[in-house]
C-alpha positions as CSV (number, residue, x, y, z in Angstrom):
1,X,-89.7,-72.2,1.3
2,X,-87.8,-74.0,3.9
3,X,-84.6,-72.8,5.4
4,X,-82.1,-74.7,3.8
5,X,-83.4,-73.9,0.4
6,X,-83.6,-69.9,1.7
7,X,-80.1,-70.6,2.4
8,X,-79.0,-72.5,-0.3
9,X,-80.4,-69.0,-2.1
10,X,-78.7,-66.6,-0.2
11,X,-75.6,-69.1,-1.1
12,X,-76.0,-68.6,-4.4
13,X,-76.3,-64.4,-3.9
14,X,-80.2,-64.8,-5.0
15,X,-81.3,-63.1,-1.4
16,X,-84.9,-62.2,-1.5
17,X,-85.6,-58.6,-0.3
18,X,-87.9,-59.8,2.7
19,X,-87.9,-62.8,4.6
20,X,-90.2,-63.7,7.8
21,X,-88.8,-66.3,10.0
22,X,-91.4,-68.2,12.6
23,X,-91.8,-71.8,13.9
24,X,-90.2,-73.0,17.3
25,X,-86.8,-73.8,16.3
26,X,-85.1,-70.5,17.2
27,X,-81.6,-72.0,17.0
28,X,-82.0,-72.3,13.0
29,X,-83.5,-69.2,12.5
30,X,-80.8,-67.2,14.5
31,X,-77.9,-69.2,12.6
32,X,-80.2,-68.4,9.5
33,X,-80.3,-64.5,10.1
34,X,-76.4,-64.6,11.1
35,X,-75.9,-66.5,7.8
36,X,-77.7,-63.6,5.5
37,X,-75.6,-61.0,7.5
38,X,-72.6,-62.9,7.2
39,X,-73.1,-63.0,3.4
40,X,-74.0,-59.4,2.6
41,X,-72.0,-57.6,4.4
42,X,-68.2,-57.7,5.8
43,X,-67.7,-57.4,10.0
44,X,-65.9,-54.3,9.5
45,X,-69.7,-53.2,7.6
46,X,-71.9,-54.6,10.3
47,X,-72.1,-51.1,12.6
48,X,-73.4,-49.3,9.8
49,X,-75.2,-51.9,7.7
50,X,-77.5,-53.9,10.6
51,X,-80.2,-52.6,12.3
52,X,-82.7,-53.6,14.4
53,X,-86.3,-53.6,15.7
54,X,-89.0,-54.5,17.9
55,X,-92.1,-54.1,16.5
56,X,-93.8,-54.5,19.8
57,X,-92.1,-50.8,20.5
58,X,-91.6,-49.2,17.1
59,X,-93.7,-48.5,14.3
60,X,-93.7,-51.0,10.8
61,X,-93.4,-47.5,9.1
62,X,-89.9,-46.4,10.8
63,X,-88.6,-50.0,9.6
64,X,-89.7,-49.4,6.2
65,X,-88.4,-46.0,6.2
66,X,-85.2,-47.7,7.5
67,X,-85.4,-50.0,4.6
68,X,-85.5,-47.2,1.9
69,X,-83.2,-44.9,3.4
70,X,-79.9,-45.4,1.2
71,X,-76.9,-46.7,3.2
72,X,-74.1,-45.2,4.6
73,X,-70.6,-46.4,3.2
74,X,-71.9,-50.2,2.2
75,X,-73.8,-51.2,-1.0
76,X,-76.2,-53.5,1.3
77,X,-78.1,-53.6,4.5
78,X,-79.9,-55.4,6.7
79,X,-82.8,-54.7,8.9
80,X,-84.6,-56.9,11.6
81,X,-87.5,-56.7,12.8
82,X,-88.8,-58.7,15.8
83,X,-91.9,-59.4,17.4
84,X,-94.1,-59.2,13.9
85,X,-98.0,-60.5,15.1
86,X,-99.2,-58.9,12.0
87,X,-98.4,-62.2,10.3
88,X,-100.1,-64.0,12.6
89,X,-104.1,-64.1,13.6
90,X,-102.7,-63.2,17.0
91,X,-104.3,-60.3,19.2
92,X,-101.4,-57.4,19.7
93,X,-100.9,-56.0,22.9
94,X,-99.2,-53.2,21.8
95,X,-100.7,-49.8,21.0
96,X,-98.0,-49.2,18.6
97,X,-99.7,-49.0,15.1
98,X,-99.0,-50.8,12.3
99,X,-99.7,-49.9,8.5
100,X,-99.5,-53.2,7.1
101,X,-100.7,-51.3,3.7
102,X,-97.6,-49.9,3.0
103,X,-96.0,-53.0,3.9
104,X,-97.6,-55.0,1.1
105,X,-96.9,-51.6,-1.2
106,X,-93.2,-52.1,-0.7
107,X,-93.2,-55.8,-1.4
108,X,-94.4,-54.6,-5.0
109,X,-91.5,-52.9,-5.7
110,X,-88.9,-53.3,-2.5
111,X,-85.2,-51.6,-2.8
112,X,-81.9,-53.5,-3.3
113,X,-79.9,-52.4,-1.7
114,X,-82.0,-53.9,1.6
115,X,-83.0,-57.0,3.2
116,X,-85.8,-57.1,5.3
117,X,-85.9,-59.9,7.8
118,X,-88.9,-59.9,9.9
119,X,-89.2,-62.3,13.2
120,X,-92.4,-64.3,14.0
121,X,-92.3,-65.7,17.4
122,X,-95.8,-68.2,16.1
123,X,-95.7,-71.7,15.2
124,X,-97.8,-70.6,11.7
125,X,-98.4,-67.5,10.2
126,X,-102.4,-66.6,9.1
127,X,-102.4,-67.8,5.3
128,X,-105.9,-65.8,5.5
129,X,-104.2,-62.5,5.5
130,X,-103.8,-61.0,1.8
131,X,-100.1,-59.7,3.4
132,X,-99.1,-63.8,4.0
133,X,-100.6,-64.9,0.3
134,X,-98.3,-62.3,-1.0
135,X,-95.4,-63.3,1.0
136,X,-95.4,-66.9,0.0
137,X,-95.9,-66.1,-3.4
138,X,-92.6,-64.4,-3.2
139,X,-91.1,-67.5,-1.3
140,X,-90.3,-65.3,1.8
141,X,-92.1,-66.9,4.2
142,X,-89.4,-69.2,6.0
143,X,-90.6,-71.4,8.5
144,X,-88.3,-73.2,11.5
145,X,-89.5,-76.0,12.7
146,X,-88.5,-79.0,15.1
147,X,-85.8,-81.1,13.3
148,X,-87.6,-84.8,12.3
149,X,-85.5,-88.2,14.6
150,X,-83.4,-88.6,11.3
151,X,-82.4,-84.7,10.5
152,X,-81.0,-84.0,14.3
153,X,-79.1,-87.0,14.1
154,X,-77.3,-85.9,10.8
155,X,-77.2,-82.1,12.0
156,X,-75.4,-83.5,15.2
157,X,-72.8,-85.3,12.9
158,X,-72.3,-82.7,10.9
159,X,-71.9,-80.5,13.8
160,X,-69.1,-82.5,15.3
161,X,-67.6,-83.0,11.7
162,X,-67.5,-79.3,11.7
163,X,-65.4,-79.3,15.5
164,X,-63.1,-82.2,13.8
165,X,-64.7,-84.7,16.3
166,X,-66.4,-88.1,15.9
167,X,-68.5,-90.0,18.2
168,X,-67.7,-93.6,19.6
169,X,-70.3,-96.5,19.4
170,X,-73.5,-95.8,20.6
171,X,-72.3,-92.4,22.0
172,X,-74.4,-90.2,19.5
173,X,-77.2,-91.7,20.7
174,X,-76.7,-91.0,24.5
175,X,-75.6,-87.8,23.7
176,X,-78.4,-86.6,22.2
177,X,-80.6,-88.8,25.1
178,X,-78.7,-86.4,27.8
179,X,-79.2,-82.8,26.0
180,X,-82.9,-83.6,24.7
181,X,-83.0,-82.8,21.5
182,X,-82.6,-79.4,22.1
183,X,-79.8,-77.6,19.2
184,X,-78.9,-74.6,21.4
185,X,-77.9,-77.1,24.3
186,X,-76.3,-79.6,21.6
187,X,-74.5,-77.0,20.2
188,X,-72.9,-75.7,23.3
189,X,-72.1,-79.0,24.8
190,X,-70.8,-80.6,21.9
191,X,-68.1,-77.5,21.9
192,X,-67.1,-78.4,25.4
193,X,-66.7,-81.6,24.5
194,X,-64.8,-81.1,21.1
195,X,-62.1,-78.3,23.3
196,X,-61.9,-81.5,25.6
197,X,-61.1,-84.3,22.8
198,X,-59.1,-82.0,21.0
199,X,-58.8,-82.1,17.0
200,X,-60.0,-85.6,15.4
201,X,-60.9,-87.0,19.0
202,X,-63.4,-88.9,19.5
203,X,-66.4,-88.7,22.0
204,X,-67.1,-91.7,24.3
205,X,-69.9,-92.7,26.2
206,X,-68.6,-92.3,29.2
207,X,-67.2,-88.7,28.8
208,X,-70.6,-87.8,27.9
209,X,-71.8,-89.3,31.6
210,X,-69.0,-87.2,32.8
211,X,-69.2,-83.6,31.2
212,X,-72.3,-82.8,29.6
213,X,-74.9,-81.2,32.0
214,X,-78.6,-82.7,32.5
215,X,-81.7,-81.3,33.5
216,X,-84.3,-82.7,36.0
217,X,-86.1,-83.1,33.4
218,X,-83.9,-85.4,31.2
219,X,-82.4,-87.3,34.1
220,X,-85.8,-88.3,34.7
221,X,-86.3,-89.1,30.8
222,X,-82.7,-91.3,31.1
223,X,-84.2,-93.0,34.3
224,X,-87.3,-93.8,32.4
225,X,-85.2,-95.2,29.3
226,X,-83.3,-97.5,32.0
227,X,-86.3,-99.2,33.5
228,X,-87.6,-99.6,30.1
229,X,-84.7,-101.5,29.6
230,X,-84.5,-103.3,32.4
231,X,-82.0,-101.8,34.2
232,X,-83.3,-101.4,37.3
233,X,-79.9,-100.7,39.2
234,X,-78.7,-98.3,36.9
235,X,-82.2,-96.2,37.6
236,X,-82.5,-96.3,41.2
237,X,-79.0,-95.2,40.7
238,X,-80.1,-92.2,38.6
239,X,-83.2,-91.7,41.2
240,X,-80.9,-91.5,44.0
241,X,-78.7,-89.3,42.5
242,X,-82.2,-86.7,41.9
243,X,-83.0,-87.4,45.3
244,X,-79.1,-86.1,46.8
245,X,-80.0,-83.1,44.3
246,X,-83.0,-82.1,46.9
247,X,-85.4,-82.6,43.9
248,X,-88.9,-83.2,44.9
249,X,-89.9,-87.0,44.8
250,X,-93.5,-86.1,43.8
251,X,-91.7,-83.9,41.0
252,X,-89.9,-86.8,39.7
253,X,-93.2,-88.9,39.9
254,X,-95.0,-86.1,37.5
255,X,-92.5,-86.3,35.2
256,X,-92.5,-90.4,34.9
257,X,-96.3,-89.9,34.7
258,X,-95.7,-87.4,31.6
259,X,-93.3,-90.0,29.8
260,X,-95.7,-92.7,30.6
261,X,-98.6,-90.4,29.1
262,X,-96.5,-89.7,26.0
263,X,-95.7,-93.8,25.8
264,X,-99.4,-94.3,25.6
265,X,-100.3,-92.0,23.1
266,X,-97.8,-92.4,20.4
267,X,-98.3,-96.0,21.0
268,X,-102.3,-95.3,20.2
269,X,-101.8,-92.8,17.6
270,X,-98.9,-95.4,15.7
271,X,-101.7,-97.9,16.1
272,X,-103.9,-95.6,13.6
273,X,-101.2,-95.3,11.2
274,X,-99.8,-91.9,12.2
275,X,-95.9,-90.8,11.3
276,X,-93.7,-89.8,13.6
277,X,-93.4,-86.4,12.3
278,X,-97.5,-86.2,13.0
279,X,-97.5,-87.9,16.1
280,X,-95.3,-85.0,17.3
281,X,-97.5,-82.3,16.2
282,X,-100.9,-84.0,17.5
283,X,-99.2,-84.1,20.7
284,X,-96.5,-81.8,20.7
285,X,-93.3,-82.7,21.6
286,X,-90.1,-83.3,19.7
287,X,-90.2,-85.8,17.0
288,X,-87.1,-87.0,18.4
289,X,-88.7,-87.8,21.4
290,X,-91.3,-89.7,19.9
291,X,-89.0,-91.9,18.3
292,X,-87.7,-92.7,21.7
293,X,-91.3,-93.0,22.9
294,X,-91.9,-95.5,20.1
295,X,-88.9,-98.0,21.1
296,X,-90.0,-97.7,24.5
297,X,-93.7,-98.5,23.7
298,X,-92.3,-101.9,22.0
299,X,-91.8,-102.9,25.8
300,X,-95.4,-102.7,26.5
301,X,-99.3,-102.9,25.6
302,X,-101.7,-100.8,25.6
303,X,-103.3,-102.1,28.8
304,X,-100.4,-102.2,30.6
305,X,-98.7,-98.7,30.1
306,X,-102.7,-97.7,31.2
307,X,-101.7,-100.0,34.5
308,X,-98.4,-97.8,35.1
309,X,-100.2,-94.9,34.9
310,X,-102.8,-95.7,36.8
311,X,-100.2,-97.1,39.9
312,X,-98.7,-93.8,38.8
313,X,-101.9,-92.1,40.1
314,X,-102.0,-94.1,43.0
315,X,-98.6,-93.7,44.4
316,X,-99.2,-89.6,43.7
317,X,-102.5,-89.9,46.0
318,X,-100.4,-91.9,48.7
319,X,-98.0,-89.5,48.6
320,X,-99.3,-86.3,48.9
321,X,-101.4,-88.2,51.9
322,X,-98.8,-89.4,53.7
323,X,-99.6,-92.9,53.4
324,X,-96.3,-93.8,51.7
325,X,-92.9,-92.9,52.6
326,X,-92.3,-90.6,49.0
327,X,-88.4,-92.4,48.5
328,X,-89.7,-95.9,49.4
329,X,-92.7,-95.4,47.5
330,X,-90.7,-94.2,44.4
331,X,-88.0,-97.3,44.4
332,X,-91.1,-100.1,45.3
333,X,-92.5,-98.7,41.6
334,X,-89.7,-99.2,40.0
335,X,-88.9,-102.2,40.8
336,X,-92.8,-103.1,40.3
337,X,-93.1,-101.3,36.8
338,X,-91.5,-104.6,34.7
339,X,-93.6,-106.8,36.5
């Protein structure tokens, strides 16, 4: 089941007495777990009626037993569990036994006055154990995975509609080119940005140059995005601006190299009539970054992306040799890559 049905359930007061939350996306699955506790018990209820665990440290049987014991003042609880490999086909470090036995016992006849919520940190759960058949029978298995191109955008929106903000032309775009996709990072700079507009402003372009905060790593994806583009002021701009930072020119050079990479194989794998969506898990990044990856392929064949990268390779060797002044070299491949 995915989340939003899960929650659409919980919603509706149909919570399921065990849930296990796993993919990557570990913004959605701690707004889903603050959701469930949020809708069975009160915050003056949430002393006595959460409790947590890490199953790395503690015993499966001392959550269970937490799980039967009848609570203390409130009709409902919930307990956490973390670090559950027993899902998973994943080797546990821990010498902390598990009875997964009783586990699948309880789910025959669990209590209600509990919700169990068990935390996977695994992209996939092992549908070979008889414990994950049973689960997903019962529609507790909840999985959290990347957002597609088309589902950030519209969780972005709805997040700003929720901040009574809008964005200007072209400025959701950028602002989701300058965070990387990432929801925890969205999240908290589209709050600073709301508390700065104020109630029903509107987000611009260039307050997102001005406020939100970039990463090496995505300046060098917005750099990438302007030579694609043709822009080749506005990205020596942007490289000199990493360079005044003290970051490492051959740094900067890996991370073109990556993009470039990434250019090449969604550009391949479209070719063979992959979706986005699959294209981001045969290669694993963001599917929001392959979208991105697709418009900038448009630019280029399949030779010549394999030129760049091999002038990528080049300049790396002449670099590290000290053949090549590391700025100079840099800027001379930028202004070369269009050519």
């Amino acid at each position: 089941m995915d989340y939003k049905n899960a929650l659409n359930g919980i919603d509706q007061g149909k919570s399921l007495p065990i849930y296990v939350c796993y993919g990557t996306e570990k913004y959605l699955q701690n707004e889903f777990i603050h959701r469930v506790i949020d809708k069975l018990i009160t915050p003056e209820q949430k002393p006595f009626a959460v409790s947590r665990f890490d199953l790395a440290e503690t015993s499966l049987d001392m959550v269970l037993d937490d799980a039967q014991t009848l609570p203390f003042l409130v009709e409902k609880k919930v307990v956490i569990a973390k670090n559950a490999l027993f899902f998973t086909g994943a080797k546990e470090s821990t010498k902390v036994e598990h009875r997964v036995d009783r586990l699948l016992d309880y789910m025959k006849s669990p209590v209600d006055f509990a919700v169990i919520i068990f935390i996977v940190d695994a992209e996939k759960l092992d549908e070979r154990k008889k414990l994950v058949k049973v689960l997903k029978e019962s529609n507790g298995a909840v999985p959290f995975l990347p957002l597609s191109a088309e589902e950030l955008t519209r969780w972005v929106i709805r997040s700003a509609e929720k901040r009574g903000v809008t964005f200007a032309d072209g400025a959701l775009e950028q602002f989701i080119l300058y965070t990387g996709a990432q929801l925890q990072l969205l999240s908290a700079e589209l709050e600073k940005l709301a508390l700065y507009v104020g109630n029903k402003g509107i987000i611009t372009i260039e307050l997102i140059g001005q406020l939100v905060v970039r990463s090496t790593e995505q300046n060098v994806f917005i750099l990438m995005d302007e030579i694609v583009r043709l822009r080749l002021d506005q990205a020596l701009t942007i490289l000199h601006e990493l360079l005044k930072q003290r970051e490492e020119p051959i740094k900067i050079l890996l991370l073109m190299a990556r993009q470039f990479r990434i250019i090449l194989q969604v550009k391949e794998l479209e070719r063979q009539g992959y979706s986005q969506q699959q294209i981001a898990g045969q290669i694993g990044v963001h599917p929001y970054a392959v979208k991105l990856a697709v418009e900038q392929g448009r630019n280029y064949t399949l030779s010549k992306l394999s030129d760049i990268i091999s002038r990528l390779a080049e300049l790396d060797y002449r670099m590290k040799s000290g053949k090549v002044d590391k700025t100079l070299g840099l800027e001379l491949l930028i202004l070369e890559i269009p050519s």
